[in-house]
C-alpha positions as CSV (number, residue, x, y, z in Angstrom):
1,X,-32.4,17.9,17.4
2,X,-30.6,14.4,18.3
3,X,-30.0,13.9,21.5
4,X,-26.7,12.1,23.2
5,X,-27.3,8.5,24.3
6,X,-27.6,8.9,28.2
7,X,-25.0,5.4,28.3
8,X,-22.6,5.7,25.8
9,X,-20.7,2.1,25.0
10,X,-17.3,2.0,26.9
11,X,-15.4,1.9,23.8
12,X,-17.1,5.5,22.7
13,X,-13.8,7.4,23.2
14,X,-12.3,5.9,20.0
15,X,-10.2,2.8,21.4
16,X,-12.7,0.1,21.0
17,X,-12.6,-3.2,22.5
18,X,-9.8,-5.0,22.6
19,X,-8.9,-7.8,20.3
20,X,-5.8,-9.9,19.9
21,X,-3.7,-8.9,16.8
22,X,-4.1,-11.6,14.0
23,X,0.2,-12.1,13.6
24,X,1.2,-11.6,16.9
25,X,-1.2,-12.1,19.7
26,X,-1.3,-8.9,21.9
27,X,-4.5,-7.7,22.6
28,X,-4.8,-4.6,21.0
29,X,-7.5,-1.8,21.4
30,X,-9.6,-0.3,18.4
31,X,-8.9,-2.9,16.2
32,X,-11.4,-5.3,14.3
33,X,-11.7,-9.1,14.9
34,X,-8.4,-10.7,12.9
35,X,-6.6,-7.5,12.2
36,X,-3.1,-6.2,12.9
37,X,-1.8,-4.4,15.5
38,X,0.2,-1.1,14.3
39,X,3.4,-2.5,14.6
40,X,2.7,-5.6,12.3
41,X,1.0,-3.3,10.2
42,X,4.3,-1.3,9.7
43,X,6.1,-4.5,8.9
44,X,3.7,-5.5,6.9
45,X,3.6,-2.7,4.8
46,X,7.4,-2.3,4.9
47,X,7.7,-5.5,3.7
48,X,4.8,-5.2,0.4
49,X,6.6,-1.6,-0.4
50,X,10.2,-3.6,-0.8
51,X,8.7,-6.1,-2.6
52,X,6.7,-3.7,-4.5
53,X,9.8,-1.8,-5.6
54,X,11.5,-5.1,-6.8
55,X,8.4,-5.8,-9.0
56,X,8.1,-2.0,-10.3
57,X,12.0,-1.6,-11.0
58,X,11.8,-5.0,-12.6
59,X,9.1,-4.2,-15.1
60,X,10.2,-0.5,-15.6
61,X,14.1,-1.2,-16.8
62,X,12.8,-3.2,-19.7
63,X,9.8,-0.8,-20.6
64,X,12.1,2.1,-20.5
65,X,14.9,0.3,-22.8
66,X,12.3,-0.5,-25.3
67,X,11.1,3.0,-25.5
68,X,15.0,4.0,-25.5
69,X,15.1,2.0,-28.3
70,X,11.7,2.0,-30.3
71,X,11.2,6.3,-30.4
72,X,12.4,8.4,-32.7
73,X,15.3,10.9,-31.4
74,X,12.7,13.9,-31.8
75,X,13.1,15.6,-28.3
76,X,8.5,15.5,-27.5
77,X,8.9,12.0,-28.1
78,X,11.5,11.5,-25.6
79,X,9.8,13.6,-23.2
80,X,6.5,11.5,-24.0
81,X,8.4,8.4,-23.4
82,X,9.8,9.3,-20.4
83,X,6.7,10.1,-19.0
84,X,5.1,6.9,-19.5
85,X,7.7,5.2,-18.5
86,X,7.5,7.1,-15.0
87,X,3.9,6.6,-14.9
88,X,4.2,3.1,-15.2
89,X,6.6,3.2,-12.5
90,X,4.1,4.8,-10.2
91,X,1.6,2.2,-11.2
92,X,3.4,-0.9,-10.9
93,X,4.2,0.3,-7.6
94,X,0.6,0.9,-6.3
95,X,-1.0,-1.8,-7.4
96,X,2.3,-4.2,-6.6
97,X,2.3,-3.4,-2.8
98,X,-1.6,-3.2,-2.5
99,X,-1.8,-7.1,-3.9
100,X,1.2,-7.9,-1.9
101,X,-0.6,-6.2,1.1
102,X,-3.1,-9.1,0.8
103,X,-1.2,-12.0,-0.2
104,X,1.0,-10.9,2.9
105,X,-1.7,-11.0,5.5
C-alpha cells in the first residue's frame, strides 16, 4: 500500500508553477519552461489550421481533376476516386497544420 507524501509540492493541485508564456510574456501557471499560454495556443493553432486548409484545398483540386479525368465513367470507380481524393484531403490537412504548428512556434 503507498502511502501519500506527508508535503505534497505546492503545485500538486494541477496548476504548476508559473512560467512566462514563450510569445507573449504573462506568467502563466501549469505550463512548461518556453511554452504558450492558452490564448497563443488558440491563435496559434487557428492560424496552422487556415494555413493548413490553403495547403490541403491546394493539393486536393488538382488530385481530384486528375482522377475526374484519368477514371473510367464506371460508377465503383468513381466512388473509389472520390474516396481517395477525400482521404487525401484529410491527410494533407493533418499533417499540413501539425508541421505548420512547429514552424509557427
Amino acid at each position: 500500500m503507498l502511502l501519500r507524501p506527508s508535503s505534497p509540492a505546492p503545485w500538486s493541485s494541477g496548476l504548476g508553477p508559473k512560467h512566462p508564456c514563450a510569445k507573449c510574456g504573462t506568467d502563466t501557471p501549469g505550463i512548461a519552461i518556453g511554452g504558450l499560454c492558452p490564448s497563443c495556443s488558440r491563435l496559434l493553432e487557428r492560424r496552422a489550421s487556415k494555413i493548413a486548409r490553403l495547403v490541403a484545398i491546394g493539393t486536393t483540386v488538382p488530385l481530384a481533376v486528375y482522377v475526374a479525368l484519368s477514371l473510367p465513367v464506371e460508377r465503383t470507380a468513381r466512388v473509389v476516386g472520390a474516396a481517395s481524393v477525400l482521404l487525401w484531403y484529410t491527410l494533407t490537412f493533418v499533417i499540413a497544420k501539425r508541421v505548420t504548428m512547429e514552424w509557427l512556434r
